[in-house]
C-alpha positions in Angstrom: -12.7 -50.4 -8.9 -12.3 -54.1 -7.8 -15.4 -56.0 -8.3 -15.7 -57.4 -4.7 -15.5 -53.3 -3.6 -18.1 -52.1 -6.1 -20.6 -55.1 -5.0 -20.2 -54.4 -1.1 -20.6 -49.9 -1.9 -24.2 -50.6 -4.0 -25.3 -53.1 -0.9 -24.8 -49.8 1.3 -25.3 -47.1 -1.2 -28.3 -47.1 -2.9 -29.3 -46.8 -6.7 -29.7 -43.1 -6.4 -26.3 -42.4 -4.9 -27.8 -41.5 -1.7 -27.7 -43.7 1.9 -28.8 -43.7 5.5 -26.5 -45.5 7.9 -27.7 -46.2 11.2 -25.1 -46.7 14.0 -25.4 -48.1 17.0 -22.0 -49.0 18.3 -21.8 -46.0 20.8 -21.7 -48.5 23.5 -18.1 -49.9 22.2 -16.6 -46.2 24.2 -19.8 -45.3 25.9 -21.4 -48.6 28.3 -25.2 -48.4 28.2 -25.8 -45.4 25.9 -29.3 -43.7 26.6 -32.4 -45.4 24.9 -29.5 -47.8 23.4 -29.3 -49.5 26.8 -31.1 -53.2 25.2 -29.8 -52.6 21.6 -31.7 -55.2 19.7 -34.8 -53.2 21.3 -33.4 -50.1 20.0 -32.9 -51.6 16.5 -35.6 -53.6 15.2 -38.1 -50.8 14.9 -35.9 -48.6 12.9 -34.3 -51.6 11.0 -37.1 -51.5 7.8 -36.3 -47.8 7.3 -32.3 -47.2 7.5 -29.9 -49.2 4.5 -27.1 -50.4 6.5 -25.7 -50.6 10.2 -22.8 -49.8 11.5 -22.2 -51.7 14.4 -19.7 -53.5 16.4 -19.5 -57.7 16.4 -20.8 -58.2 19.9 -23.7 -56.5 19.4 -24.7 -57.5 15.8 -24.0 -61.2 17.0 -26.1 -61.1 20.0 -28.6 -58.4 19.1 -29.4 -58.9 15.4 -31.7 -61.7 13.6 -29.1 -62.9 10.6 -32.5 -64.0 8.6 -33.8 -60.5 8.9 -31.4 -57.5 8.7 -29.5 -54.7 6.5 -26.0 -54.6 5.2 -23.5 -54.3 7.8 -20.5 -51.4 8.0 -18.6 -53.2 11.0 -16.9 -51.1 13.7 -13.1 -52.1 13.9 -11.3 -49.8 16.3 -11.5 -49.2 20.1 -10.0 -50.1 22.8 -10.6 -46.7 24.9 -13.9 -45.9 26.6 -15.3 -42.5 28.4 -13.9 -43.1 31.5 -10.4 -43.7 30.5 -7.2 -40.9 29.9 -7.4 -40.8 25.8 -10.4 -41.5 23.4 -8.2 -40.9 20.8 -5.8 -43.7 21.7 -7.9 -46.2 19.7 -6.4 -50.0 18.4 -7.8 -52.1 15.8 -10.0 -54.4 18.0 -11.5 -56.6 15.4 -9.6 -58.4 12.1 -10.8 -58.0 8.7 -11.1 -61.7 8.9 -13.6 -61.3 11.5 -15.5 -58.9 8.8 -15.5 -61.5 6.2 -17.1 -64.4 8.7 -19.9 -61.5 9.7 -20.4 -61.0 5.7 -20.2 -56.9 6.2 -19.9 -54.7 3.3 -17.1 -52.4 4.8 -15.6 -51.9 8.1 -15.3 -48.5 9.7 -12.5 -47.1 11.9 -11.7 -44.0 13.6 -9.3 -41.3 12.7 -8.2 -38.2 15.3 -6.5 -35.6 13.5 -4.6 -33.3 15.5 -4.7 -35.5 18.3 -1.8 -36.7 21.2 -2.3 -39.9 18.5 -3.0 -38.8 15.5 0.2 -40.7 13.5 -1.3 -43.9 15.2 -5.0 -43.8 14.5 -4.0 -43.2 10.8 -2.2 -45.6 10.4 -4.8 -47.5 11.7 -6.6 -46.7 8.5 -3.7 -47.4 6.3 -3.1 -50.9 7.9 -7.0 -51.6 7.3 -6.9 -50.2 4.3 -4.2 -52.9 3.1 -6.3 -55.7 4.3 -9.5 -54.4 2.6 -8.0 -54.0 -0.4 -6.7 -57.5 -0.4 -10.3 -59.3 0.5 -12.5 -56.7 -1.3 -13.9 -55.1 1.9 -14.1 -51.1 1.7 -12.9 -49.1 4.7 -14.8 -46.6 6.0 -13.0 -43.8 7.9 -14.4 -41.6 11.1 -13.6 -38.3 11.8 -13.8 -38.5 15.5 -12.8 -36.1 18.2 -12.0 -36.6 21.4 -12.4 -35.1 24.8 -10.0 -32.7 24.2 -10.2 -32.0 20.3 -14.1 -30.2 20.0 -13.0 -28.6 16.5 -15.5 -29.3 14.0 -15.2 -25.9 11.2 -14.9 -26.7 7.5 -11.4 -26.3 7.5 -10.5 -29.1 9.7 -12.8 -31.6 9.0 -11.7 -31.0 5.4 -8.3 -31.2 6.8 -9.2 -34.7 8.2 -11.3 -36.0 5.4 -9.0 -35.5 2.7 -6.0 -37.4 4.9 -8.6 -40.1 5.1 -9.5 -40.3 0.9 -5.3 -40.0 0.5 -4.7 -43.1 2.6 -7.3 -44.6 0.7 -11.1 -44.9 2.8 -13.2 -45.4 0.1 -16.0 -42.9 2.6 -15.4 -40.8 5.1 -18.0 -40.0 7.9 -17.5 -36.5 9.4 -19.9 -33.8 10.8 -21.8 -31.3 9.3 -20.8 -27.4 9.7 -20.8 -24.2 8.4 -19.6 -24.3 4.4 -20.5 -27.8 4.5 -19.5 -28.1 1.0 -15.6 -26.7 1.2 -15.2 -30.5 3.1 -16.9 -32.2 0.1 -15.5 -30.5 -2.4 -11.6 -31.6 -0.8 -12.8 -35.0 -0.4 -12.4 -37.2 -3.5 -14.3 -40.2 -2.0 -18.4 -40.0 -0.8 -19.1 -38.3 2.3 -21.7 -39.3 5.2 -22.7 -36.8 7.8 -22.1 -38.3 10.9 -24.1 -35.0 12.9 -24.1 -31.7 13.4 -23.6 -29.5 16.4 -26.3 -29.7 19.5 -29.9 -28.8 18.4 -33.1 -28.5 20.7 -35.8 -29.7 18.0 -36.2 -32.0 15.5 -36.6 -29.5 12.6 -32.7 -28.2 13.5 -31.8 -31.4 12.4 -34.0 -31.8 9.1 -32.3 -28.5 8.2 -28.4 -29.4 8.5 -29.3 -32.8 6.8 -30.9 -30.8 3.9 -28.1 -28.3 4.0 -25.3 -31.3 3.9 -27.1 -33.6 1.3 -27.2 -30.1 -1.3 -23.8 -29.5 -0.1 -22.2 -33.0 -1.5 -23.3 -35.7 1.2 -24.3 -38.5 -0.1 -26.0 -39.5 3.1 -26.0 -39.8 6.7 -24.7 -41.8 10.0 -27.2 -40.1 12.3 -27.8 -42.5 15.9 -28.9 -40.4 18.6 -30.8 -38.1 16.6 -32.6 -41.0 16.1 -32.9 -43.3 18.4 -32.8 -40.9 21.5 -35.8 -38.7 20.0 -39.1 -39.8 21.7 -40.4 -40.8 18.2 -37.5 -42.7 16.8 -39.6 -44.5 13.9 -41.1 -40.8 12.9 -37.6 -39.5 12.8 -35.7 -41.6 10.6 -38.6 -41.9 8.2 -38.8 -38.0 8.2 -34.9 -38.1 7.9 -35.4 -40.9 5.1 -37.4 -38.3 2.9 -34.7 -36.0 2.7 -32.2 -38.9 1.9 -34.0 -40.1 -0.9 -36.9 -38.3 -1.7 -35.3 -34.8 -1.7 -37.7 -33.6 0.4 -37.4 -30.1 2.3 -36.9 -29.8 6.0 -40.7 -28.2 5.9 -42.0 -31.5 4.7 -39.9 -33.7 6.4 -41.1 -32.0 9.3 -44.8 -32.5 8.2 -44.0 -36.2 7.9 -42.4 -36.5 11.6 -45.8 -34.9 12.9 -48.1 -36.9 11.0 -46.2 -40.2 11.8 -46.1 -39.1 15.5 -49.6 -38.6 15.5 -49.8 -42.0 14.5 -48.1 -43.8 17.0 -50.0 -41.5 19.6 -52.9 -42.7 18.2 -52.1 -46.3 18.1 -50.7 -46.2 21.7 -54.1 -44.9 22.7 -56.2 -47.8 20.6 -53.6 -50.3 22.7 -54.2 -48.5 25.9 -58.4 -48.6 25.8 -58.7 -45.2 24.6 -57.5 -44.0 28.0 
């Protein structure tokens, strides 16, 4: 591997082989996502505890402190929002060139297998893929649905992740499912988990991020889980223990209520006891 493309992978993945992404560039398709509506808010809580962002270049520009921050995995494609005919109808909005003047360790793009523009999105991937190549930057590759593409079993996102490794992504963020590990075991390049399907509590989710990490991930791209939870600094510390500390959903679940408990507490000190 190229040394430029082994230097900017350890920035984001850590010395034990494991990571934790945390993205907030919903707003890039979205508007004012939910508890992401004033990002650098959302963000600089949770900024001691994840190892990189994945973000898009307005946000990181206006939103981030350059003196204090994480390695950056900048978001490359859009062009489509919610409101619009197609998410899957995605351009490359922002250069490689643009990555290198915001010093990020890889860019990330979209890919929509099976979709009205799946030829186009992947070759979105191949076309970044060219330019990483050339300046050293890895390209992370998404395996996003759209509105009308909700299939998320092992055999397609193993379908989509290995297209992405064969044009050359040096990661590939898909979701958890069921038989987590016949979509790692396809994929010759690291996996992230990018989520799983809708869950009601917090322990649902310490349990498919234990299930993916013994399964082959090597970490996770987890935003609303986070961020949207009424704890957000409890959940990605608990969600940090499984990453790197192995722990079990059972204790990661411990950790999430003691740190709550904590916060509770120290909102109540701030409030006069009341």
């Amino acid at each position: 591997m190229e040394w430029g493309i082994a230097n900017r992978l350890a920035q984001l993945i850590k010395p034990d082989g494991h990571t934790l992404f945390l993205p907030v560039d919903h707003g890039y398709f979205q508007g004012p996502t939910r508890r992401l509506e004033e990002p650098g808010k959302t963000i600089k809580p949770l900024l001691p505890y994840t190892d990189a962002l994945f973000i898009t270049r307005g946000v990181l520009r206006s939103c981030v402190d350059p003196t204090k921050t994480k390695p950056v995995v900048l978001r490359v494609s859009g062009g489509t929002s919610m409101v619009g005919r197609d998410l899957a109808n995605e351009g490359i909005s922002t250069s490689m060139e643009e990555g290198i003047r915001l010093n990020a360790s890889a860019v990330g793009v979209s890919i929509f297998v099976g979709s009205e523009y799946e030829k186009e999105s992947l070759l979105n991937l191949s076309k970044l893929v060219d330019e990483g190549e050339r300046y050293g930057i890895p390209v992370m590759a998404v395996t996003a649905v759209g509105k009308g593409l909700e299939k998320r079993d092992a055999r397609y996102l193993g379908l989509a992740s290995r297209i992405a490794a064969e044009l050359g992504a040096r990661v590939v963020k898909t979701y958890w499912c069921e038989n987590f590990d016949r979509v790692t075991r396809g994929c010759p390049v690291p996996v992230i988990i990018a989520g799983g399907p809708q869950v009601d509590t917090e322990f649902e989710v310490f349990n498919f991020v234990y299930d993916g990490m013994r399964k082959g991930a090597i970490g996770v791209n987890l935003g609303r889980n986070i961020w949207q939870n009424d704890y957000p600094v409890a959940m990605i510390k608990a969600i940090r223990s499984i990453i790197h500390e192995k722990a079990t959903p059972e204790k990661a679940q411990m950790l999430y209520r003691n740190e709550k408990e904590k916060t509770l507490l120290k909102a109540q000190v701030a409030g006069g006891g009341k």
